[in-house]
BAPARO-118671 format. One line per 3 residues: for each residue x, y, z of N, C-alpha, C. Coordinates in nm, 2 decimals. Example, Ala and Ser with C-alpha at 12.3 -4.5 7.8 and 13.67 -1.06 7.14 Angstrom:
2
1.32 -0.57 0.78 1.23 -0.45 0.78 1.32 -0.33 0.78 | 1.28 -0.22 0.71 1.37 -0.11 0.71 1.29 0.00 0.79
//
This chain:
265
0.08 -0.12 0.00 0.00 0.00 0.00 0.09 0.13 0.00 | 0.04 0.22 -0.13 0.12 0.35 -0.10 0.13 0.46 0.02 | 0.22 0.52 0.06 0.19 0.58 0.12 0.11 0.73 0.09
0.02 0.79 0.17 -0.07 0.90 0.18 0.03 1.00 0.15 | 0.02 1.09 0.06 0.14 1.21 0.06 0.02 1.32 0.14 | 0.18 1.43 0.21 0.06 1.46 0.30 0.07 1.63 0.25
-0.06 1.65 0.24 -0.08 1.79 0.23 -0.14 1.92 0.34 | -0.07 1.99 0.33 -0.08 2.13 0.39 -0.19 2.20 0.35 | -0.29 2.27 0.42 -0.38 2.35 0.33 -0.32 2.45 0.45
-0.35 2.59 0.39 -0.30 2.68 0.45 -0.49 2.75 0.51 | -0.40 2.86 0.64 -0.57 2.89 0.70 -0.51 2.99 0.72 | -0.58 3.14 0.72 -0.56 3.23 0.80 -0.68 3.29 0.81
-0.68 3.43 0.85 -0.80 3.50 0.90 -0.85 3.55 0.76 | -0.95 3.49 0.73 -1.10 3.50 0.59 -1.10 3.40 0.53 | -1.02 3.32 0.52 -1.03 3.19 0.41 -1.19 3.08 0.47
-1.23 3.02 0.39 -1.35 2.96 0.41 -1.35 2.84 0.34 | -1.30 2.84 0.27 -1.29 2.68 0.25 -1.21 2.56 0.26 | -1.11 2.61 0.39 -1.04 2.51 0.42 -1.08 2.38 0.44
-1.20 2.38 0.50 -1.26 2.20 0.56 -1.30 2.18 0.45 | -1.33 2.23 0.34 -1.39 2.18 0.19 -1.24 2.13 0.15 | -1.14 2.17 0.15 -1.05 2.10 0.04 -1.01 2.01 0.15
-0.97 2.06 0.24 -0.95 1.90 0.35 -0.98 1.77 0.32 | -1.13 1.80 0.32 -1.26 1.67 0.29 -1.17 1.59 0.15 | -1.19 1.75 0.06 -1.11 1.64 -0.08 -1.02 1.60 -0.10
-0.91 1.60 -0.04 -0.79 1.58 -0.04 -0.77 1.44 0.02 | -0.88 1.42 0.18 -0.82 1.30 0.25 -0.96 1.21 0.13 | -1.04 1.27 0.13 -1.11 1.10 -0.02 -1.06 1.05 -0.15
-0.99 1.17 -0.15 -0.90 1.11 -0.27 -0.77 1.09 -0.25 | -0.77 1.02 -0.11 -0.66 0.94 -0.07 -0.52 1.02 -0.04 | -0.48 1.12 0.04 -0.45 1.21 0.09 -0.43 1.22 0.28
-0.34 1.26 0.31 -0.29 1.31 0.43 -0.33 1.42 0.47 | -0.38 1.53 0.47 -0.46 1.67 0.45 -0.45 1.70 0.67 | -0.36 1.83 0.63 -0.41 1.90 0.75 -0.38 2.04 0.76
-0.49 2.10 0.81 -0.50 2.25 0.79 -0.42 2.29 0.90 | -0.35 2.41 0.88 -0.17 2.48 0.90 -0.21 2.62 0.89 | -0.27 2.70 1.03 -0.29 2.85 1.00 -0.11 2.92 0.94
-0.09 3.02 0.90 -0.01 3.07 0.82 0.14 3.09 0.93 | 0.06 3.14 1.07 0.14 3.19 1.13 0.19 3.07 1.23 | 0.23 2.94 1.19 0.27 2.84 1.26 0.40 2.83 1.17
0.40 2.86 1.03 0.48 2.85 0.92 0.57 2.93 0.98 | 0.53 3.06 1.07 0.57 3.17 1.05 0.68 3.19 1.18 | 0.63 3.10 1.29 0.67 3.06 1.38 0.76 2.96 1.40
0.78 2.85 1.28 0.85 2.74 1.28 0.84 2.64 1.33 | 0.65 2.60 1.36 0.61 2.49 1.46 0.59 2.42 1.34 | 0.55 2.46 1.20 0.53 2.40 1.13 0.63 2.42 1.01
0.67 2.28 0.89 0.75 2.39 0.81 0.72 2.27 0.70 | 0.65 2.36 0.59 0.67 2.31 0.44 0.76 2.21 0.37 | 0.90 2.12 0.45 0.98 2.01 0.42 0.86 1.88 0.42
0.78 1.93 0.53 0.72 1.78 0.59 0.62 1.74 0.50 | 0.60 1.79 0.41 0.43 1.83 0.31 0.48 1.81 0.19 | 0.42 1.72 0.11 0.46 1.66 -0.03 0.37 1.82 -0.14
0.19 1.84 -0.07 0.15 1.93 -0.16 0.06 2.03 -0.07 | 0.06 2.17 -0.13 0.04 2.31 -0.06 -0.11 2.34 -0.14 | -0.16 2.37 0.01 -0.33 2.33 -0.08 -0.38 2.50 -0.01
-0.36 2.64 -0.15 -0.42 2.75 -0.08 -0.59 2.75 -0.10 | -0.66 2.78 0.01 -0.79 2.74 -0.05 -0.85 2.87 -0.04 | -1.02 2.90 -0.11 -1.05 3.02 -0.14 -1.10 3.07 -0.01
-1.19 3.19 -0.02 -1.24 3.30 0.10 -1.17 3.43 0.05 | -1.17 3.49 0.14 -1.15 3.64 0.12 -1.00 3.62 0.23 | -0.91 3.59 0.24 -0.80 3.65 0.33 -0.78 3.74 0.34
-0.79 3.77 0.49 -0.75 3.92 0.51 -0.88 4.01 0.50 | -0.98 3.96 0.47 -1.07 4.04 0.38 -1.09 4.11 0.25 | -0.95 4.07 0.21 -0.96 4.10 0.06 -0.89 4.27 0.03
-0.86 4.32 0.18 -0.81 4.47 0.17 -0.72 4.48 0.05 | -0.69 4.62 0.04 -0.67 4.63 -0.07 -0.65 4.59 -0.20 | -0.66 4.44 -0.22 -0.70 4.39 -0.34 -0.70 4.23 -0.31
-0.80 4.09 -0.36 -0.79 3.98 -0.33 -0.62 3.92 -0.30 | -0.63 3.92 -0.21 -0.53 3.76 -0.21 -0.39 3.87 -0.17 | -0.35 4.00 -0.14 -0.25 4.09 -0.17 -0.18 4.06 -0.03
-0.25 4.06 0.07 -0.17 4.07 0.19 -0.10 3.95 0.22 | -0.17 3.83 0.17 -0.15 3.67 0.20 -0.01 3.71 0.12 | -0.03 3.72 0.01 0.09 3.68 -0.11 0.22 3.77 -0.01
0.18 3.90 0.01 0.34 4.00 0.04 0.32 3.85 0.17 | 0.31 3.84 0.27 0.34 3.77 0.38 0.36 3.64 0.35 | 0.40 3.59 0.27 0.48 3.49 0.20 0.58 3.48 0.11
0.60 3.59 0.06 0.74 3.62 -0.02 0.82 3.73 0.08 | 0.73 3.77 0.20 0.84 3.85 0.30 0.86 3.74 0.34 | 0.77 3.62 0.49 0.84 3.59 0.54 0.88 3.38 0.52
0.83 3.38 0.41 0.87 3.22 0.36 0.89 3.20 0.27 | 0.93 3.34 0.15 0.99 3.30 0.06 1.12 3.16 0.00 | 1.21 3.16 0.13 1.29 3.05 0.13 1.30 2.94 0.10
1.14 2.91 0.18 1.07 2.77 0.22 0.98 2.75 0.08 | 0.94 2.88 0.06 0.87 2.82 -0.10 1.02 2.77 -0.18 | 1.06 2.85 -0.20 1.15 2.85 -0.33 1.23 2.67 -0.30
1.27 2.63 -0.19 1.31 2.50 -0.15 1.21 2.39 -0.17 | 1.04 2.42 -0.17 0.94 2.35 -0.20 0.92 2.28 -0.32 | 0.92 2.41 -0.42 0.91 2.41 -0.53 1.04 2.37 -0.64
1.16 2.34 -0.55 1.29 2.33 -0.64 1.26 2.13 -0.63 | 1.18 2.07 -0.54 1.15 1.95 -0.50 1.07 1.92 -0.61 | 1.11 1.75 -0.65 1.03 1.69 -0.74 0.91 1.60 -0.69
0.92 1.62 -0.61 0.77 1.53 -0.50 0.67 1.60 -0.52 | 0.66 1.74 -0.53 0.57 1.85 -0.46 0.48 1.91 -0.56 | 0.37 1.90 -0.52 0.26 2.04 -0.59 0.19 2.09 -0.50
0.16 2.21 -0.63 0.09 2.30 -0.53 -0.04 2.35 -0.61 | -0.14 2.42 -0.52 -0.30 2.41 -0.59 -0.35 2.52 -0.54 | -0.43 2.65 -0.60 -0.46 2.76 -0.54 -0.59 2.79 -0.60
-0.71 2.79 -0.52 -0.85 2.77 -0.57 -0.91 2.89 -0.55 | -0.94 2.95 -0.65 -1.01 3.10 -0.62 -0.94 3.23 -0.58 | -0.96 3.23 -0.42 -0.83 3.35 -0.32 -0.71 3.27 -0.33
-0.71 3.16 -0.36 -0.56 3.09 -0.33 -0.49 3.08 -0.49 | -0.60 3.12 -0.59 -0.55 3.12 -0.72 -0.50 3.31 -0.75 | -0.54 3.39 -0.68 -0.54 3.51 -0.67 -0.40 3.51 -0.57
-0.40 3.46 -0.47 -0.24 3.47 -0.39 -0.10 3.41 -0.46 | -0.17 3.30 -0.53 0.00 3.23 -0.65 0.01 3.34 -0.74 | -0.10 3.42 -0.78 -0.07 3.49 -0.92 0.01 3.63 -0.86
-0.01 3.67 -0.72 0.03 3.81 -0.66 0.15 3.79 -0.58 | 0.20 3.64 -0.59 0.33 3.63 -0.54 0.43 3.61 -0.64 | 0.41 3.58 -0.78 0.47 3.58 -0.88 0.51 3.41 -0.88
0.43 3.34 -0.82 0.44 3.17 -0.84 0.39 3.15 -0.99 | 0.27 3.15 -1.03 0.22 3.19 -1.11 0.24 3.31 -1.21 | 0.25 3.32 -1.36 0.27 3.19 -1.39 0.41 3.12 -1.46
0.50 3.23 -1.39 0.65 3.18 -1.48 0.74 3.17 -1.32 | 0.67 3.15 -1.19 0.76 3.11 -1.11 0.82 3.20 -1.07 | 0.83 3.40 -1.03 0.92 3.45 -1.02 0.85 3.55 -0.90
0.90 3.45 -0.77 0.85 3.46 -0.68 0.86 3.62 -0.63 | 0.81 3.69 -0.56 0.82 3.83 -0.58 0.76 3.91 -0.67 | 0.78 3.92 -0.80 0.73 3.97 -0.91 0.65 3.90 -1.01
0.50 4.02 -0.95 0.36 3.97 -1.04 0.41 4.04 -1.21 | 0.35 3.88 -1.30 0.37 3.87 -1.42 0.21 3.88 -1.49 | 0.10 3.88 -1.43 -0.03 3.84 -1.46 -0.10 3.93 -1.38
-0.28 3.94 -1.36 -0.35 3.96 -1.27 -0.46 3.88 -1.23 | -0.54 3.88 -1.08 -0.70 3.87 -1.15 -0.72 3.97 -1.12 | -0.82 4.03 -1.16 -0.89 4.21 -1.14 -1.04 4.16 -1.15
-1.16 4.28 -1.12 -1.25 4.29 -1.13 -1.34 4.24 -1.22 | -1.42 4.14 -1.19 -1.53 4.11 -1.31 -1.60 4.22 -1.38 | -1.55 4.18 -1.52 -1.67 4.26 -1.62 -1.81 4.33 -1.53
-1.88 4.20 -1.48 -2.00 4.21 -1.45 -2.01 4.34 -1.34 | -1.91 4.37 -1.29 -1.90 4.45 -1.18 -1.96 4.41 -1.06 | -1.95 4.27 -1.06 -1.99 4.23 -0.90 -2.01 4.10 -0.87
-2.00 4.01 -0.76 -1.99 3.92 -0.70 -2.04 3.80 -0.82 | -1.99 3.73 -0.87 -2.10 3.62 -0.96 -2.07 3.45 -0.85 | -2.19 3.40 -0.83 -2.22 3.27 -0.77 -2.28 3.20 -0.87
-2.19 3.10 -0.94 -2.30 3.04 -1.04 -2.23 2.89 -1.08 | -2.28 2.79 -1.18 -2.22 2.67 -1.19 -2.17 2.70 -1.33 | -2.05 2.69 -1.40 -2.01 2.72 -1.49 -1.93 2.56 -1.57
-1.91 2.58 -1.72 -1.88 2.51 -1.81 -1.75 2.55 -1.80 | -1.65 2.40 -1.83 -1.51 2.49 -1.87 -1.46 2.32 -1.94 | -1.36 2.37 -1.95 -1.28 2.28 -2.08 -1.11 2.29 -2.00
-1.10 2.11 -2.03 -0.95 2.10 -1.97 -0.87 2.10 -2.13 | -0.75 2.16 -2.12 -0.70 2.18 -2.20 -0.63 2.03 -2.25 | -0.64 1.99 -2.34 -0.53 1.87 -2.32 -0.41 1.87 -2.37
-0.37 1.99 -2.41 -0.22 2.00 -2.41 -0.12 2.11 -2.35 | -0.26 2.11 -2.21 -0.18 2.21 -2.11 -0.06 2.13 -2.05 | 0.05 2.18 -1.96 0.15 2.21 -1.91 0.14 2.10 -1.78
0.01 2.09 -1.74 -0.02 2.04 -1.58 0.01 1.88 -1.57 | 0.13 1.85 -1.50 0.14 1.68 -1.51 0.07 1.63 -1.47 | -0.02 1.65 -1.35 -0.11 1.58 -1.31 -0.24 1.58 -1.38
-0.26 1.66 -1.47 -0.41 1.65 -1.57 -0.39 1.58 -1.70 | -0.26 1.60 -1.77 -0.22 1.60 -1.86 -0.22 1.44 -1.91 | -0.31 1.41 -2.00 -0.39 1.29 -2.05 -0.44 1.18 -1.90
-0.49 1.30 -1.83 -0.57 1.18 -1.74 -0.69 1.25 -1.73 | -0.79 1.25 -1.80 -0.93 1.32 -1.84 -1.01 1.31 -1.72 | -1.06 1.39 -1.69 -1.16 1.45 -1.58 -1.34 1.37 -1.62
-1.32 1.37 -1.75 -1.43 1.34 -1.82 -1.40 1.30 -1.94 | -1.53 1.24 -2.03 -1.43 1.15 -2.15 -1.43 1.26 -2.25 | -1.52 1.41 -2.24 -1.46 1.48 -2.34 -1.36 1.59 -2.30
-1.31 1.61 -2.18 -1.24 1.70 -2.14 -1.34 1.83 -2.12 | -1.46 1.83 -2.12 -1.53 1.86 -2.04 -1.58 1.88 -1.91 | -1.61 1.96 -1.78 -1.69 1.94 -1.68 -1.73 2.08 -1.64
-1.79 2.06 -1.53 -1.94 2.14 -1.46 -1.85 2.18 -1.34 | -1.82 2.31 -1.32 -1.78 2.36 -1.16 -1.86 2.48 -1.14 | -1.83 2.51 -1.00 -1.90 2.60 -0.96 -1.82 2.75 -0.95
-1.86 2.84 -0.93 -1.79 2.96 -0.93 -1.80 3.07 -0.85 | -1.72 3.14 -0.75 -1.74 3.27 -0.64 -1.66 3.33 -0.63 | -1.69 3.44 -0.71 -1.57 3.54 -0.67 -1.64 3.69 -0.75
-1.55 3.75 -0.72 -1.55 3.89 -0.75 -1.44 3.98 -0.85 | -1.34 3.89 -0.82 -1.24 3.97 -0.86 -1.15 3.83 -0.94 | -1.21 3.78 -1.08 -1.15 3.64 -1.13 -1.14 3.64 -1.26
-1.10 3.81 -1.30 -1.04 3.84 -1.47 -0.94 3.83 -1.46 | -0.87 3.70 -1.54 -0.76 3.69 -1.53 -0.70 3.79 -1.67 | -0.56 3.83 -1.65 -0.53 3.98 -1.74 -0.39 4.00 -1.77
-0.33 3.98 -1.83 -0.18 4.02 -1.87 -0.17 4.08 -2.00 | -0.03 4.18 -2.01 -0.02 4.25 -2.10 0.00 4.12 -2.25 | 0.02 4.15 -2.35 0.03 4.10 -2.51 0.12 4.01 -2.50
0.26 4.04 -2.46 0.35 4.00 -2.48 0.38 3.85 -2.33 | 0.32 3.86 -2.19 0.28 3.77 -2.17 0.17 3.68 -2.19 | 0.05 3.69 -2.22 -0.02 3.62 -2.26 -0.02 3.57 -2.40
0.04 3.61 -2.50 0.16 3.52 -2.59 0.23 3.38 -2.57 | 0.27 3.44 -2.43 0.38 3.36 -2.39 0.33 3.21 -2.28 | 0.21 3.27 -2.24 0.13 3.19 -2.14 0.05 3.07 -2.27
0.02 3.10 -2.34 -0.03 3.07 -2.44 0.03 2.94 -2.52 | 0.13 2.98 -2.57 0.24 2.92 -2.69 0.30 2.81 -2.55 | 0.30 2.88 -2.44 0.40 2.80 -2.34 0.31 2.66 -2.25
0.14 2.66 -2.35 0.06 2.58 -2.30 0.05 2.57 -2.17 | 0.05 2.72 -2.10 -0.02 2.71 -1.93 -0.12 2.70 -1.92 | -0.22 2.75 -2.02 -0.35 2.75 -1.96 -0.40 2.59 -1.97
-0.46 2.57 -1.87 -0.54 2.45 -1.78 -0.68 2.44 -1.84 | -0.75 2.54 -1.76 -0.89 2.50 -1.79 -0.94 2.67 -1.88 | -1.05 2.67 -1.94 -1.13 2.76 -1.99 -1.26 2.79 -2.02
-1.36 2.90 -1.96 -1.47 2.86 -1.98 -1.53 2.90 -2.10 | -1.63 2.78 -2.11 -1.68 2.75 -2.24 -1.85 2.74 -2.24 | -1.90 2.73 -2.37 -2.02 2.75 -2.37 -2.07 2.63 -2.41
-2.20 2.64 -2.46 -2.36 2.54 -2.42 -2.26 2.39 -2.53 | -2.19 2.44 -2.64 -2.13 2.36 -2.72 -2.01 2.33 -2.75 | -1.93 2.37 -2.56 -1.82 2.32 -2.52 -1.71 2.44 -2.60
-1.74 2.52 -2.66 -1.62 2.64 -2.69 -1.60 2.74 -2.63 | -1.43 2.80 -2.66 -1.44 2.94 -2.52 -1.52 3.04 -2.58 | -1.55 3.10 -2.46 -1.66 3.22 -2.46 -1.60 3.36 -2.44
-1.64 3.41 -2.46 -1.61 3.53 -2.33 -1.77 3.62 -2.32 | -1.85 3.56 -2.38 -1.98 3.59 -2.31 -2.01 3.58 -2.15 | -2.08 3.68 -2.07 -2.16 3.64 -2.01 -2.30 3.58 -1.98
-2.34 3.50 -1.90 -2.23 3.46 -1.83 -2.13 3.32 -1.83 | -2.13 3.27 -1.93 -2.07 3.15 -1.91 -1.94 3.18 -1.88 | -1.85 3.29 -1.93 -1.74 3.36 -1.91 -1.75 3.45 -1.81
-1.75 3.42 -1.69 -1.87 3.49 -1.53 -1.75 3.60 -1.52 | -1.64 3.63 -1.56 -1.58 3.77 -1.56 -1.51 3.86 -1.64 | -1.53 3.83 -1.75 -1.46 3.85 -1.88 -1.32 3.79 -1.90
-1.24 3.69 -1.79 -1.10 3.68 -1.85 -1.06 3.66 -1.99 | -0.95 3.72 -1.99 -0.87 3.73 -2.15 -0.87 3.57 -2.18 | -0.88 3.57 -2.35 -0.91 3.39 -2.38 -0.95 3.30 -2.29
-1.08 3.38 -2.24 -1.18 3.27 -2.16 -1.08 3.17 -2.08 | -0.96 3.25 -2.03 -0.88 3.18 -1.90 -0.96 3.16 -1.82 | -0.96 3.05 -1.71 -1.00 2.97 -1.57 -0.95 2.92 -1.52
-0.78 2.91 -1.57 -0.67 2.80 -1.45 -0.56 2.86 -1.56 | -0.46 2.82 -1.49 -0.28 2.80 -1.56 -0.25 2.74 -1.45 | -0.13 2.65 -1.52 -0.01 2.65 -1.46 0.12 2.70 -1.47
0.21 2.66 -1.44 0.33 2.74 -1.42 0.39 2.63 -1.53 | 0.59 2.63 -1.54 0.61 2.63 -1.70 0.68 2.47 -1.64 | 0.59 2.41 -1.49 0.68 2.28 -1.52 0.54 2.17 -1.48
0.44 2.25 -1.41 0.31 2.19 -1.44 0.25 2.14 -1.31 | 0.34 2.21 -1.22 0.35 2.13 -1.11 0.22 2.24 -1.00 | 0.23 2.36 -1.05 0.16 2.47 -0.99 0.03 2.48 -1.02
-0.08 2.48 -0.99 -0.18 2.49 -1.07 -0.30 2.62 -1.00 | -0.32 2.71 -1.06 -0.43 2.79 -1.01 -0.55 2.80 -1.11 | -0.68 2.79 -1.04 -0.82 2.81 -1.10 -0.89 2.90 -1.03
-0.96 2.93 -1.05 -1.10 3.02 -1.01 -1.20 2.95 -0.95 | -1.24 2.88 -1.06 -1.39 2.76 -1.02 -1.33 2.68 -0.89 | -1.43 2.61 -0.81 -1.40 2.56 -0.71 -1.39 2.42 -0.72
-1.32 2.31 -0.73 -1.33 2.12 -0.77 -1.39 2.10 -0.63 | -1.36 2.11 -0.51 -1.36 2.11 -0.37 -1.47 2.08 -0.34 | -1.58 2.17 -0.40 -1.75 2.17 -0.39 -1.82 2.07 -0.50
-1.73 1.99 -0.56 -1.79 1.87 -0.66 -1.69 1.78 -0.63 | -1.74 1.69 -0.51 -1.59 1.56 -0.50 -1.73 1.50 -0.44 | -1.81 1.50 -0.42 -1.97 1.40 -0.44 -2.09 1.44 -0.55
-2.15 1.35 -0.59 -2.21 1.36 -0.69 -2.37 1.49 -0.66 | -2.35 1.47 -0.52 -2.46 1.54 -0.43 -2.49 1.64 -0.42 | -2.31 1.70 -0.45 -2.31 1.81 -0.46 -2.37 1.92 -0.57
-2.33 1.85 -0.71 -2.44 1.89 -0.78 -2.60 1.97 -0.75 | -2.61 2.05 -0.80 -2.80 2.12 -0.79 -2.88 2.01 -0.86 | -2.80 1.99 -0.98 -2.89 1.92 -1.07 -2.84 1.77 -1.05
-2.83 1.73 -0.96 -2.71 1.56 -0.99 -2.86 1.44 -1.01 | -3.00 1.47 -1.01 -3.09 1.36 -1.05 -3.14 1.38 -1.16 | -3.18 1.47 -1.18 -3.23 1.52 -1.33 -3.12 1.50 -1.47
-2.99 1.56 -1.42 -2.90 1.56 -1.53 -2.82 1.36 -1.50 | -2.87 1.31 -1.40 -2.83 1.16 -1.38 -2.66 1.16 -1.39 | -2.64 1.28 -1.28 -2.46 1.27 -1.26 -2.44 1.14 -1.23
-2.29 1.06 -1.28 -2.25 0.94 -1.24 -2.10 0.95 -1.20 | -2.08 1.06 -1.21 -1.96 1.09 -1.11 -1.90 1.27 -1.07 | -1.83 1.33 -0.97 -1.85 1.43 -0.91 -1.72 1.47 -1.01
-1.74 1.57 -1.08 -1.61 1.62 -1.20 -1.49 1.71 -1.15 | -1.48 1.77 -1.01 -1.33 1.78 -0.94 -1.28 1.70 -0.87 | -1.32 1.59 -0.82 -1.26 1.55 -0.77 -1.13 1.45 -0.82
-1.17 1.40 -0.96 -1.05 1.36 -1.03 -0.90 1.43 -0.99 | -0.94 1.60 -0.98 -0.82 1.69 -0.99 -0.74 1.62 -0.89 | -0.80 1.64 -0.73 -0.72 1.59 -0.66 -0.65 1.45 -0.65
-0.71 1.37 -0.72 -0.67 1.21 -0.70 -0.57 1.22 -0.79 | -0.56 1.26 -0.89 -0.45 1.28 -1.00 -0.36 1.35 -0.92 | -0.38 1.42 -0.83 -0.27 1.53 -0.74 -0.16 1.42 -0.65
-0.26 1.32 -0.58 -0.20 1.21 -0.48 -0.13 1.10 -0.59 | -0.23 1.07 -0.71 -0.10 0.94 -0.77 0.05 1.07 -0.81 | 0.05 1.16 -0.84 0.14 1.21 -0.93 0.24 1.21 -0.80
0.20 1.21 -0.67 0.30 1.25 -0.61 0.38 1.06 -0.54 | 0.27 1.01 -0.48 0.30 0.88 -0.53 0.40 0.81 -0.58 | 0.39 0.86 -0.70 0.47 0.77 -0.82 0.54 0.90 -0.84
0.60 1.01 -0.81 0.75 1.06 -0.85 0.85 1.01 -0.76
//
């Protein structure tokens, strides 16, 4: 029997879905224990012991002056080290869902790894305001992400997630999103009634550039989305799971593919 790799979810003051990726982590066969920030910070805890770094969404901090800003500086001030030794590790991934996809992108983890310096954004929805809704999106199959990368979530690379946020237009100048592009980071994208990107609303719930919804970073190991997997790891979860006759919960793949990859490196 393999062993459980064990993962870290981080907690501080606003996050809200830490007991949600918990749940996912240890059913899809996982070690999962939630690690407020400032134990890191203290050295009762430390990122050697942890195969994968699970930031989960909420508002951290409250979201002051911009999603995810305060978390990200208080990790490239005081554990930058410990990331950069994390991530130089072949065992290890890391997963940022929503505020936690908004904190990789503002510490410069995302999406070329240059810890310190933001290369990307998320900014304000088109819509100009909070969107809660269940959205379409498309796994890329010749994205970057080892752990996705031909292990299908669904048999058309297809699925159904849910969505919360405010601030989830993802945005970079020409010359990086070129580069994000050609460099096959982008992960997932949302798409419409006949599975193509959009940038309508709402299936495109914030206008991001080329109907982005996830990237990873340029070794595949990083992965940030918007949509939440966390809130689909039972079929129950679903609104519609009798009518539409779900036969299986379409994030939770993400994470089980997170535990074999680490597994078997």
């Amino acid at each position: 029997m393999k062993n459980k790799p064990r993962v870290l979810i981080f907690k501080t003051e606003g996050t809200n879905c830490d007991e949600e990726l918990c749940f996912a982590f240890k059913i899809a066969g996982g070690d999962p224990k939630i690690v407020h920030v400032n134990e890191l910070r203290e050295k009762s805890e430390n990122l050697k012991k942890y195969n994968i770094l699970a930031i989960p969404g909420g508002f951290s901090y409250g979201d002051d002056i911009v999603s995810g800003k305060i978390l990200a500086v208080e990790l490239t001030s005081f554990l930058s080290e410990e990331l950069k030794k994390f991530i130089e590790r072949k065992d290890t991934l890391i997963i940022g869902i929503c505020n936690g996809f908004q904190v990789l992108i503002r510490t410069g983890l995302l999406p070329f790894r240059t810890i310190g310096k933001m290369q990307a954004t998320l900014t304000n929805n088109d819509s100009g305001h909070f969107d809660c809704r269940w959205v379409n999106l498309k796994i890329e199959p010749k994205s970057n992400c080892v752990f996705l990368n031909n292990k299908n979530t669904s048999d058309n690379n297809l699925i159904s997630l849910q969505v919360a946020h405010g601030e989830g237009k993802f945005f970079a100048d020409n010359k990086t999103l070129r580069t994000v592009e050609q460099s096959n980071l982008v992960v997932f994208r949302y798409v419409d009634e006949k599975g193509k990107p959009t940038q309508k609303y709402p299936q495109n719930p914030n206008g991001s550039l080329n109907a982005i919804a996830g990237i990873c970073d340029t070794t595949g190991r990083i992965l940030g989305l918007m949509p939440h997997p966390e809130r689909f790891v039972k079929i129950e979860q679903h609104p519609n799971w009798r009518r539409l006759n779900v036969q299986k919960p379409q994030g939770l793949p993400i994470f089980e593919n997170m535990i074999e990859f680490v597994q078997n490196a």
